[in-house]
C-alpha positions in Angstrom: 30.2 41.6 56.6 29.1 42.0 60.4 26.9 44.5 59.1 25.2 42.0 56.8 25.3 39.1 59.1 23.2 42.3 61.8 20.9 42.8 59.1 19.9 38.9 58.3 19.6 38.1 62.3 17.5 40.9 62.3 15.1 40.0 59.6 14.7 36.3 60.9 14.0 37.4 64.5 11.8 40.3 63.0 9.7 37.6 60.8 9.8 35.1 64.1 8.0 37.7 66.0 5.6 38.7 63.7 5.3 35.1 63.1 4.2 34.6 66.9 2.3 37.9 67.3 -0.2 36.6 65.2 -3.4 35.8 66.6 -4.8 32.5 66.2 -2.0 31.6 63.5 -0.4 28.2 63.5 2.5 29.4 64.9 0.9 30.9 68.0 -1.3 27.2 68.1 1.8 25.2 68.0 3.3 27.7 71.0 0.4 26.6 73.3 0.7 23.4 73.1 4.8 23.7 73.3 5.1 22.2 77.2 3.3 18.9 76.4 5.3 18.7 73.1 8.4 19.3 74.9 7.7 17.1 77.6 7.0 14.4 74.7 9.8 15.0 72.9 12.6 14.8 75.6 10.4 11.5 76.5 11.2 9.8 73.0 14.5 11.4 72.7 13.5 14.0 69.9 14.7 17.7 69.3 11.4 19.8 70.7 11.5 22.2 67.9 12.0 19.4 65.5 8.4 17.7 67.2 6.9 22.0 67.4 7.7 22.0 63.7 6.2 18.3 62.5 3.1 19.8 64.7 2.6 22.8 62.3 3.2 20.9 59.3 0.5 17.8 60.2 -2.1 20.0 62.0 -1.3 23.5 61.8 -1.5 23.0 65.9 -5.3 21.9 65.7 -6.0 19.2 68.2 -8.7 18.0 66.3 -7.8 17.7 62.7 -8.5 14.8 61.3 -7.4 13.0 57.7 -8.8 11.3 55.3 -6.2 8.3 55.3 -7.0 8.2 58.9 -4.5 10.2 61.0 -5.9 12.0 64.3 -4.6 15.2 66.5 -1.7 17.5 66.3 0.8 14.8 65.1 -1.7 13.0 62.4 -0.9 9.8 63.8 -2.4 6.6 62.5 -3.7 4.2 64.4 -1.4 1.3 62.5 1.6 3.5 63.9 0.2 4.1 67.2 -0.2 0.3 67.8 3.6 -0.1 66.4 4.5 2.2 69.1 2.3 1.1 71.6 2.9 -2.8 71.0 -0.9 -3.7 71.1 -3.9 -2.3 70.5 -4.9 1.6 70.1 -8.4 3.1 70.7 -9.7 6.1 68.5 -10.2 7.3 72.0 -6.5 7.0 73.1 -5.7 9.2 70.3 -8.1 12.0 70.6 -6.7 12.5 74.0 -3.8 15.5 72.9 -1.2 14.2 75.4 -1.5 10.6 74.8 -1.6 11.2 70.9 1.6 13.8 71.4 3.4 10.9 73.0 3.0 8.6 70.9 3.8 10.3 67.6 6.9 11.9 69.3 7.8 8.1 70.1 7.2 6.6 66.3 8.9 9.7 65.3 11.6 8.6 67.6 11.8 5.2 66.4 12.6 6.5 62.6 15.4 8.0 63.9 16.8 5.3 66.2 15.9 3.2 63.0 17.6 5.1 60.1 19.8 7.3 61.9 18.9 11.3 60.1 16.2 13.8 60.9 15.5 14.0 57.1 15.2 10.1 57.3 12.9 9.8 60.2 10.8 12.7 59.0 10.5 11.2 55.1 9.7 7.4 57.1 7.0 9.6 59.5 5.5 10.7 56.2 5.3 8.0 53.9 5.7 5.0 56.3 9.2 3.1 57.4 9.0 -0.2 54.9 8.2 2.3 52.0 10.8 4.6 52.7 13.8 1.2 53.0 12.7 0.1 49.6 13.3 3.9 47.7 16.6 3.9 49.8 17.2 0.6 48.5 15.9 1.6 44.9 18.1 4.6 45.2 21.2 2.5 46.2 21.6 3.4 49.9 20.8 6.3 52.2 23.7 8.5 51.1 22.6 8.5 47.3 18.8 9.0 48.5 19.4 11.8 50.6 21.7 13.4 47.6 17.8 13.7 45.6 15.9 14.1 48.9 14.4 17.2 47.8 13.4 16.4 44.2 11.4 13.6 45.7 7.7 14.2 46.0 7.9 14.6 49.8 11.3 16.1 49.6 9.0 19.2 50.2 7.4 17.9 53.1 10.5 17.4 54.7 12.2 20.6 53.7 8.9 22.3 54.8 9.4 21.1 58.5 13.2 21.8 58.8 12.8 25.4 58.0 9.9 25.4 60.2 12.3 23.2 63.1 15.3 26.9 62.5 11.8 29.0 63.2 10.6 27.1 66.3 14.1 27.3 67.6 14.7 31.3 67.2 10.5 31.8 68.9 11.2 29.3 72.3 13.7 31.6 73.9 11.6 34.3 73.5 8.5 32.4 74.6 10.6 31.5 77.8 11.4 34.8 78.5 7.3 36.3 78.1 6.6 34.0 81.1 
């Protein structure tokens, strides 16, 4: 059993390294930008690796993807959420700017959480917007019978996709703090 136990650690940190050894991958992106997402996260009150792995899922770590619907930088925010966030109006500008963009995604992000009170919650509201995501809950008869078919929804995926990327994130920063 301890054997086997060795054997999985070893594979996951094995594919974590490989993982950041990559050159130019989305993993190694993400890493570069990790002090300003940290820095963001702690801000809003969100798990860093949680924020590193919405980062790789919207942008793949580019800070200048854009979407069709809309959504700008590493965290895809759209400008409606940015205002939501910021209380007013948001310039394109505002969120070209990596930091400011960062901040405020890690804040709406924060928000869902505050708001429906699960990571899977937050990251399904980030994804297909808050007053969507109450009516399928309501649809579904409450959070606890939504989250029971979470993942044969159609962004169930999306959501899966960024956990498993969160357990990733969270084996790769200790090493990254221990490179520098």
């Amino acid at each position: 059993m301890a054997r086997r136990r060795f054997l999985v650690l070893l594979g996951a940190g094995l594919l974590a390294w490989i993982c950041y050894r990559r050159e130019e991958g989305p993993v190694q992106r993400v890493l570069e930008f990790f002090p300003l997402i940290e820095k963001s996260a702690r801000e809003a009150g969100v798990d860093p690796c949680l924020l590193a792995a919405l980062v790789h899922v919207e942008s793949s770590g580019d800070p200048g993807a854009g979407r069709p619907g809309g959504g700008i930088g590493l965290l895809q925010v759209n400008p409606r959420a940015a205002q939501d966030v910021m209380g007013g109006p948001v310039e394109r500008e505002d969120l070209e700017d990596t930091a400011h963009a960062l901040r405020m995604g890690a804040l709406y992000l924060g928000r869902m959480k505050v708001r429906f009170g699960d990571d899977r919650l937050a990251l399904m509201a980030y994804r297909i917007g808050p007053t969507r995501l109450s009516r399928e809950i309501l649809a579904a008869g409450g959070p606890k019978a939504y989250l029971e078919d979470l993942w044969h929804r159609p962004h169930g995926l999306y959501v899966a996709k960024v956990l498993n990327l969160e357990r990733l994130y969270r084996r790769l920063v200790p090493l990254l703090a221990r490179k520098e």
